[in-house]
C-alpha positions in Angstrom: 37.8 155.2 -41.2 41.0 153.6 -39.7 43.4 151.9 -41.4 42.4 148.6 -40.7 38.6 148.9 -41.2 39.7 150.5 -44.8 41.6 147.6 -45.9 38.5 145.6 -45.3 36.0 147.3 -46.9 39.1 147.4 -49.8 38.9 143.7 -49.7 35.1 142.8 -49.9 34.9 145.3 -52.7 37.7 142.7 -54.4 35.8 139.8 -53.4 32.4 140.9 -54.4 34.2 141.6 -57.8 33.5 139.5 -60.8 35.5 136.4 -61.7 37.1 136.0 -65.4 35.4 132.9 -67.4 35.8 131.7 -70.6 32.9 133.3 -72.1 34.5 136.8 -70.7 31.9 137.5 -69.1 31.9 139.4 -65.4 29.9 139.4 -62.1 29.7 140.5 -58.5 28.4 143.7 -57.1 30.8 145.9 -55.2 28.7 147.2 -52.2 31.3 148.9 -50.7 32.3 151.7 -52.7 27.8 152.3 -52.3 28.0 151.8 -49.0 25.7 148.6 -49.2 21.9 147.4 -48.7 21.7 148.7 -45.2 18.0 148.8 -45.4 15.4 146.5 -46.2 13.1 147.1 -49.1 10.2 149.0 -48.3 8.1 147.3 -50.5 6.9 143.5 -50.1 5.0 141.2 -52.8 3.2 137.9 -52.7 4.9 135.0 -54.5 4.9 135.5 -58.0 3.1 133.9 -60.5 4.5 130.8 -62.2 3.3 131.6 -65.7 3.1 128.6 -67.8 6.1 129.3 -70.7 5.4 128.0 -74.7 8.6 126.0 -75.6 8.0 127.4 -78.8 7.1 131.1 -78.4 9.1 133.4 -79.7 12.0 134.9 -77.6 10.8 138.5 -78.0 12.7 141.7 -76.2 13.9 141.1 -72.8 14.7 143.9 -70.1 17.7 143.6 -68.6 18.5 146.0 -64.9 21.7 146.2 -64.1 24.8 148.8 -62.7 26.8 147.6 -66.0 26.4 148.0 -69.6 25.6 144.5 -70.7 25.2 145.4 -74.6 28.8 146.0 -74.3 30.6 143.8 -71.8 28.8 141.1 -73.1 28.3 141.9 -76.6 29.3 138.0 -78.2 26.7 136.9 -76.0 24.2 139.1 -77.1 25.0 138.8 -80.5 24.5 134.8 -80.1 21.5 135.5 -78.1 20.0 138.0 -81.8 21.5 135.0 -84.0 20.4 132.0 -82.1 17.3 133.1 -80.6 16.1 136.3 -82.5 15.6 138.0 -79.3 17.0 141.1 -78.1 17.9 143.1 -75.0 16.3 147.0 -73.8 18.6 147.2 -70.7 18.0 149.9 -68.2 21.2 151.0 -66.2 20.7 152.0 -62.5 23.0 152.6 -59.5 24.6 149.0 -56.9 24.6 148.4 -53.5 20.9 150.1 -52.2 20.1 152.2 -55.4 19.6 148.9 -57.2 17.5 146.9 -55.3 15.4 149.8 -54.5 14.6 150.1 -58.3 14.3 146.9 -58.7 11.5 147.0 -56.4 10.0 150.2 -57.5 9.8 148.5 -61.1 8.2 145.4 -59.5 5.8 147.2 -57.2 4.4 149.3 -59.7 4.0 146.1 -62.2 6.9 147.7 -64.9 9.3 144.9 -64.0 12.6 143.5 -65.4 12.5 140.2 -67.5 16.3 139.2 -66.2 18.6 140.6 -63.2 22.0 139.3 -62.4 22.7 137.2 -59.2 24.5 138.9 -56.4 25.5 137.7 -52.8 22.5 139.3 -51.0 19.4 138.2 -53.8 19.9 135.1 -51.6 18.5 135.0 -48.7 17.9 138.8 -48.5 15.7 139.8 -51.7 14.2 136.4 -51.8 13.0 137.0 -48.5 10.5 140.1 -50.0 9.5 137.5 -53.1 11.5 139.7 -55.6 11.7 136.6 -57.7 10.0 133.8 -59.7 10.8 130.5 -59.2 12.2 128.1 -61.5 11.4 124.8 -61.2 8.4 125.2 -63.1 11.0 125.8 -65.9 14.6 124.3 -65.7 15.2 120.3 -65.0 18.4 119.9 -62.7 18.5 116.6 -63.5 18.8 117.2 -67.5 22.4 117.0 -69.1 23.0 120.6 -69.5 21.9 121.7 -65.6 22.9 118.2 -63.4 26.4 119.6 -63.5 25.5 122.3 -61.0 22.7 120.8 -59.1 24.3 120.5 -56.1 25.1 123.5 -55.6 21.7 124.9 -57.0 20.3 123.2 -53.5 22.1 125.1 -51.5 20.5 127.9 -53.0 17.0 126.7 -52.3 14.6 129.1 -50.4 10.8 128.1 -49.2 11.2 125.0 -51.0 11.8 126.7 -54.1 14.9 127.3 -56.3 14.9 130.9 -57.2 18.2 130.9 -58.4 19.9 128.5 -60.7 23.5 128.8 -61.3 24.8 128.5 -65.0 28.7 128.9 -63.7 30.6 128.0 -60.8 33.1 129.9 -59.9 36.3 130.6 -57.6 37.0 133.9 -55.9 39.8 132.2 -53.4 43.0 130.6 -54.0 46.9 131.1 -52.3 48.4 132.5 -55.4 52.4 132.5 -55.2 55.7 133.3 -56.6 57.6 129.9 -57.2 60.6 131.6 -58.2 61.3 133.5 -54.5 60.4 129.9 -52.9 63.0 128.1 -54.8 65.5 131.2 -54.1 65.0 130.7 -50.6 64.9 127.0 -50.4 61.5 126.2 -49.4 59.5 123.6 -51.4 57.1 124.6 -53.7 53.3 123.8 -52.1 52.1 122.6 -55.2 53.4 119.3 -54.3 52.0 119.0 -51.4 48.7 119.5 -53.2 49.5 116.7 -55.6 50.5 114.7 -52.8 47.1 115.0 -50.6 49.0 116.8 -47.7 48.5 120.5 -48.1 46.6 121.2 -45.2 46.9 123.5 -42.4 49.8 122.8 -40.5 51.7 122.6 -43.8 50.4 125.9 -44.4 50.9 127.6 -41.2 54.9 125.4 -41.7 55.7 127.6 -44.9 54.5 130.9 -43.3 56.6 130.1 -40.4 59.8 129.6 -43.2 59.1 132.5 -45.0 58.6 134.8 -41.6 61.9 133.6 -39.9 63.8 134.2 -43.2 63.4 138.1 -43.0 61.4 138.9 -39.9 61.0 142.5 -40.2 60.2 142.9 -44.3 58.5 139.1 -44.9 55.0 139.0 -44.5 53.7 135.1 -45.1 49.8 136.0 -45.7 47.5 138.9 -47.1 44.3 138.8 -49.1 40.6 137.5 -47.7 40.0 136.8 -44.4 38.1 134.4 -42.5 35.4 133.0 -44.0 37.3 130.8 -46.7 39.2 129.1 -43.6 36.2 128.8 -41.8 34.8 127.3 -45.0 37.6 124.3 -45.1 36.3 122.6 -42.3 33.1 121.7 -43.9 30.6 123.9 -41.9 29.4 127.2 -43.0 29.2 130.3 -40.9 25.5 131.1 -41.5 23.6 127.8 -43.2 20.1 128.0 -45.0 18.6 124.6 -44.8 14.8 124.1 -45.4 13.2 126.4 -43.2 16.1 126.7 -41.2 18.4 129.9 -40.5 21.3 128.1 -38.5 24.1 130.5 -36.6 26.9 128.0 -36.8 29.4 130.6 -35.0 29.6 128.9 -31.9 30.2 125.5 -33.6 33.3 123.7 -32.2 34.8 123.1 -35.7 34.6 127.1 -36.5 36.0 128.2 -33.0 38.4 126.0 -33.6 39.8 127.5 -37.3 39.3 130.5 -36.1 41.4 130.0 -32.8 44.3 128.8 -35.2 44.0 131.8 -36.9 43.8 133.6 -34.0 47.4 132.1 -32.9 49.0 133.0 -36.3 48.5 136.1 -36.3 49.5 136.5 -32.9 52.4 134.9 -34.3 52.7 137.5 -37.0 51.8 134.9 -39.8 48.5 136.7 -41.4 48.8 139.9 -41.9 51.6 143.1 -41.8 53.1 143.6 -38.2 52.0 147.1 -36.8 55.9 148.1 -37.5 54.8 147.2 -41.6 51.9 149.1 -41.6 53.8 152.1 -40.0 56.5 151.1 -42.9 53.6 151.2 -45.7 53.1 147.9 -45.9 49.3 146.9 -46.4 47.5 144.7 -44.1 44.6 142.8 -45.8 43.8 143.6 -49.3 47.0 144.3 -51.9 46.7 144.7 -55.8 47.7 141.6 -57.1 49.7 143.9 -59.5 51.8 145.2 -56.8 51.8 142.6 -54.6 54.8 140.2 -55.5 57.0 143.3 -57.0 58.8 143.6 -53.9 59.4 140.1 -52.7 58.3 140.4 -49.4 55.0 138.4 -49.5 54.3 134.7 -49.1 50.8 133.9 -50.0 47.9 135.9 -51.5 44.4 134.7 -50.7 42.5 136.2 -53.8 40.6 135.4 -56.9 43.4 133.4 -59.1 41.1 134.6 -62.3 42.6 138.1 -61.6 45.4 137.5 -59.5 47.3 135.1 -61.5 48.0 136.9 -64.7 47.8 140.5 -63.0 50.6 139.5 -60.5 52.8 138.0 -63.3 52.1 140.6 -65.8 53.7 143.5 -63.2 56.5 141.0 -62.7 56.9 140.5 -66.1 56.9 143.7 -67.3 59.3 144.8 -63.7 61.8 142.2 -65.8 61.5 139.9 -62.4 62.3 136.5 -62.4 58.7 135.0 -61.2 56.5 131.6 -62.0 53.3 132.4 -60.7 51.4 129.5 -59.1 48.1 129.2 -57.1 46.8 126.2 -54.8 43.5 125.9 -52.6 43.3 126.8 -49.6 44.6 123.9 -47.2 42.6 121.3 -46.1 41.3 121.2 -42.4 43.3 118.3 -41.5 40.4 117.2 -39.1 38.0 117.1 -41.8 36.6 114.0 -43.8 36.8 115.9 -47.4 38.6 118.4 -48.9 36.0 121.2 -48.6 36.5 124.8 -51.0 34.6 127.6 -50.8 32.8 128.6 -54.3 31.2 131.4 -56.2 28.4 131.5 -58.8 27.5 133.8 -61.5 24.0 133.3 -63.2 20.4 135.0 -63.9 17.3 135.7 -61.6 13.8 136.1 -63.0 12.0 139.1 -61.3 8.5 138.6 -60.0 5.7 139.9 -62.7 8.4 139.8 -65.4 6.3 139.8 -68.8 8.8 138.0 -70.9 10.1 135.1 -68.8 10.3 133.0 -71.9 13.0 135.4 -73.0 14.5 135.3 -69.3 14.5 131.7 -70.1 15.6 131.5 -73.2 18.7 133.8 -72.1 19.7 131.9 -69.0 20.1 128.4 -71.5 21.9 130.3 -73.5 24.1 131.1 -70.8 24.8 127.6 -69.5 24.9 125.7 -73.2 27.5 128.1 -74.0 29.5 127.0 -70.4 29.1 123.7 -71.0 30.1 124.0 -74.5 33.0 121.3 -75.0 34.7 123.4 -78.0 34.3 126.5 -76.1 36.2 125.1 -72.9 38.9 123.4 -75.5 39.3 127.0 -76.8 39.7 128.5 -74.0 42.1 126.7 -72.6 44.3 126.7 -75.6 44.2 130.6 -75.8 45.0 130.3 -72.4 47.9 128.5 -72.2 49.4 129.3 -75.7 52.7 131.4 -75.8 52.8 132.3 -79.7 53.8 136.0 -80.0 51.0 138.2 -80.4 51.5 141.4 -82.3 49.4 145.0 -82.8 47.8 145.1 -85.8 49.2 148.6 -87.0 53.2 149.4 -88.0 54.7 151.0 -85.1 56.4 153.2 -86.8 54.2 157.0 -87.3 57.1 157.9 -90.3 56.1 154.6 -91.8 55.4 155.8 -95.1 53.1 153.0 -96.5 50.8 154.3 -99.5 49.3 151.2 -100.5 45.8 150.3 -99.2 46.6 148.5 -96.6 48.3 151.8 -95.0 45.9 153.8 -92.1 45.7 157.3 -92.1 48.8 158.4 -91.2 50.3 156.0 -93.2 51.0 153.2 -90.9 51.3 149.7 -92.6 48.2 147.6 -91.7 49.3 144.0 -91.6 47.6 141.6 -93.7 46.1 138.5 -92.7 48.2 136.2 -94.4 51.3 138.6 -92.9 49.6 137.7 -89.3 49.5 134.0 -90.1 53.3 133.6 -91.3 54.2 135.4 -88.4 56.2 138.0 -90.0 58.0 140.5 -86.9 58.4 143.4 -88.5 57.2 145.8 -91.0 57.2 144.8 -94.7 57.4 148.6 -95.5 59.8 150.3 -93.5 61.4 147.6 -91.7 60.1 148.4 -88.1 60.3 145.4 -85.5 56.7 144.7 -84.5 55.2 145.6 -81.3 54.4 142.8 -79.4 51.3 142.5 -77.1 51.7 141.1 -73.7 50.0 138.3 -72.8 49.8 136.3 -69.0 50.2 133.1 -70.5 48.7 130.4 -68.0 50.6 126.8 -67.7 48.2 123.9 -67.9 49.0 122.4 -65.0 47.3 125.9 -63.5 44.7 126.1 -65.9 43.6 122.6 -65.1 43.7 123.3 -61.4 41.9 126.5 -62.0 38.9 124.2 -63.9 39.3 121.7 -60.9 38.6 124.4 -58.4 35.1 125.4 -59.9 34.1 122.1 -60.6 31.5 119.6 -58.9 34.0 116.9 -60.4 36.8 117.0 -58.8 38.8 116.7 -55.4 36.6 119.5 -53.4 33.5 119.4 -52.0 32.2 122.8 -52.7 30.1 125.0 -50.1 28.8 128.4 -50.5 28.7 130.2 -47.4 25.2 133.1 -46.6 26.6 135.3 -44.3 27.2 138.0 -46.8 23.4 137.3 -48.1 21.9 139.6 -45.8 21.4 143.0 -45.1 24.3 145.2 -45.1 23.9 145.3 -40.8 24.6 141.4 -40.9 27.5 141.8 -43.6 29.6 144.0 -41.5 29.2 142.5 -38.1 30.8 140.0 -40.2 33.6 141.9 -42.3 33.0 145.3 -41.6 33.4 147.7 -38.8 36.7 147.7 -36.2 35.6 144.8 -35.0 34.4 142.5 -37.2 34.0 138.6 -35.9 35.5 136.8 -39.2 38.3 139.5 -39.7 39.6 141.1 -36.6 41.6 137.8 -35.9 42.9 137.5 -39.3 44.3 141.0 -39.4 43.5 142.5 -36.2 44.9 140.8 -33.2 41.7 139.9 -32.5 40.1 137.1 -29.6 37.3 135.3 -31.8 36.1 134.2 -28.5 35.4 137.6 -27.1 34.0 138.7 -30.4 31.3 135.8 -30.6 30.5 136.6 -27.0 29.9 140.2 -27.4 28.2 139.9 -31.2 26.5 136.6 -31.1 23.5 138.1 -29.3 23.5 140.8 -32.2 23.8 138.3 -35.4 21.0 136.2 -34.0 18.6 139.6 -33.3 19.1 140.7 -37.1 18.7 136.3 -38.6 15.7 136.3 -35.9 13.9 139.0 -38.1 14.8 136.9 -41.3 13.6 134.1 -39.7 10.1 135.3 -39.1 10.0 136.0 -42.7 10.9 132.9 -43.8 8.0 131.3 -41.4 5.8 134.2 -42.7 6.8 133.2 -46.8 6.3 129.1 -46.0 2.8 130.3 -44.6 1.7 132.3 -47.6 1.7 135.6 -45.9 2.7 138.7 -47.3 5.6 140.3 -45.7 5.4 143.6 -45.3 8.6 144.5 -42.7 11.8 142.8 -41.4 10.5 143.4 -38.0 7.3 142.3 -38.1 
């Protein structure tokens, strides 16, 4: 694998990785490091069976597939979901990428399916297409309090007239995250403003990475992190659209050859990406760890998940004792666009077809969103968030400690008291010991709140979703894979977007032809038994 096709498939496996909420919970499969869902399923099924659903049945035992251990990633949720419910969870663990959804439809062919499976990029269009899943509407009101909030994006997920997949979070796996501090040593204004101000768009943008590149052209790189789909995504038209019974190829579309011929020009400009000189020096061209990005001053802008970038960044600058104020914007706005358009993310819950308990599956998925939408859940999240009280270990740091009352551990390590926690005491009552202190990233609220803006339906952005990772694996990596790939090579590879559309265009539509013919084949009632019938 070269070197530039390997930072790619580093990337994806970053972006496909799950973002941090309030509830803690996680999400997104990591196909790479599985190699993907290069084939189709073998198996096919009918539309499953919309079973009517008791409001008053009891929850039961639910079965849960997944490659995670839910019972303990998610353990305050299932405890809430035992208390509040009295249901339970049997989960079954199996492999990603092609392991799983070839179980899944092993379980589901052989009438042994799941009651509840987790959403990932390619359920949608690419399982749904086989009727791996049971619609919803028969069940859940988008127009209800506790489901309008993400309705609008739930119709973007519609397939065959049906919602298979309803959303209970929104959320952001791109953002520019920043060091202020270097900005302000070098004199260049801090961005944020420019957000506040209704002007960050792309020739503001591509005006910083110009600053930043002519203050230290050899060692200053002004961009790293996703490629080009979330630029694409800014001017308001998706790369691959799913609209009623429509598959649409929008990469010839005038506003996406444009974007992508400004990207195009910046890196030819050495503005995206490390120089071939960097990458000889060590420098990485694409994906960095957020926790080793900013250490050495050299880069501009990350393009990567701020739920994980944001504190990891300022946590290795913290603890490198480096002067740093971590920030994060949106991506800037297409200044030719009428809206400020931002790529999102989901998380949520599908319903396999011929699951037994789909009042369970239900019953799990409302718990889900009530506990999103939960007012003194976000109000505690935030405060934990942003609050900068010292946090200590809960044990004496001290092994020769010497405590022998019965508040001591084994070794004789003074255990602090609750009432010692709560007056704040900073070192040990017994020998004296200063108190270890935990680290914490502690988020500012005016970051917190842009973080909450930036995976909301309420705010500035209008959100899209963009399918072209939703189908096979083939489709995927015309897209970000390979050593050519039509959104990435101009990012990070000196690529011509032109000649890449001309020579894979033919390509994309041969593999969304076979999808199409599904979709006609699924709207007519037909079973589907191959891609390429």
């Amino acid at each position: 694998m070269n070197k530039f096709k390997k930072t790619l498939s580093l990337l994806l496996t970053f972006i496909l990785t799950a973002c941090i909420t309030a509830c803690g919970q996680t999400g997104e499969e990591d196909i790479s490091s599985s190699g993907g869902i290069s084939q189709v399923p073998e198996q096919s099924f009918a539309e499953a069976e919309v079973k009517p659903v008791e409001a008053e049945a009891p929850t039961g035992t639910i079965k849960w597939l997944m490659y995670e251990d839910l019972l303990t990633n998610n353990a305050d949720m299932v405890a809430l979901f035992e208390s509040r419910y009295g249901g339970s969870i049997e989960q079954i663990i199996t492999g990603n990428g092609n392991q799983y959804f070839e179980t899944l439809g092993t379980y589901i062919a052989t009438g042994d399916s799941p009651d509840i499976v987790r959403y990932e990029w390619r359920s949608f269009p690419h399982a749904m297409s086989y009727n791996m899943y049971t619609p919803l509407d028969s069940y859940i009101d988008l127009d209800s309090d506790l489901w309008k909030g993400v309705k609008d994006i739930a119709e973007q997920f519609v397939y065959n007239g049906k919602h298979y997949y309803i959303p209970y979070q929104l959320t952001t796996n791109f953002a520019l995250n920043y060091n202020n501090r270097v900005l302000e040593e070098n004199g260049i204004d801090d961005p944020m403003k420019m957000v506040q101000a209704g002007t960050w768009d792309w020739n503001a943008f591509e005006d910083l990475c110009k600053q930043w590149k002519n203050i230290d052209p050899v060692n200053h790189i002004s961009y790293n992190g996703v490629g080009g789909m979330i630029f694409v995504l800014t001017t308001g038209v998706k790369v691959i659209d799913i609209k009623d019974d429509q598959i649409i190829n929008n990469l010839k579309n005038e506003n996406i050859s444009r974007c992508m011929q400004w990207i195009e020009n910046m890196r030819k400009n050495g503005l995206l990406g490390a120089t071939a000189e960097q990458m000889q020096a060590g420098a990485s061209n694409g994906y960095v760890d957020p926790g080793q990005a900013f250490v050495d001053g050299n880069l501009l802008f990350l393009g990567m998940n701020p739920s994980w970038a944001y504190g990891a960044s300022k946590e290795a600058l913290d603890k490198a004792g480096l002067e740093n104020e971590m920030k994060f914007i949106p991506f800037p706005k297409d200044p030719l666009s009428d809206k400020y358009y931002h790529g999102i993310n989901t998380f949520g819950y599908l319903i396999p077809s011929g699951a037994p308990n789909v009042k369970g599956a239900l019953d799990w998925i409302e718990l889900n969103r009530v506990e999103e939408t939960d007012e003194t859940n976000l109000a505690n999240a935030k405060a934990e968030a942003i609050d900068d009280t010292v946090q200590y270990y809960p044990i004496c740091a001290n092994s020769d400690c010497g405590d022998t009352s019965e508040n001591a551990d084994s070794k004789g390590r003074h255990i602090f008291t609750d009432e010692e926690n709560e007056s704040g005491i900073s070192s040990c009552p017994v020998c004296g010991e200063a108190r270890r202190e935990k680290y914490k990233a502690v988020w500012s609220e005016e970051q917190y709140d842009l973080w909450l803006e930036l995976k909301s339906m309420d705010g500035r952005f209008e959100m899209l979703f963009d399918n072209c990772y939703g189908f096979s694996d083939d489709v995927s990596n015309l897209f970000y894979g390979g050593d050519e790939p039509i959104l990435d090579g101009p990012v990070f590879g000196d690529m011509s977007y032109t000649s890449l559309v001309e020579s894979k265009y033919d390509v994309v539509e041969g593999y969304l032809n076979q999808y199409r013919d599904i979709l006609a084949k699924n709207a007519a009632g037909e079973t589907v038994t191959s891609a390429a019938e």
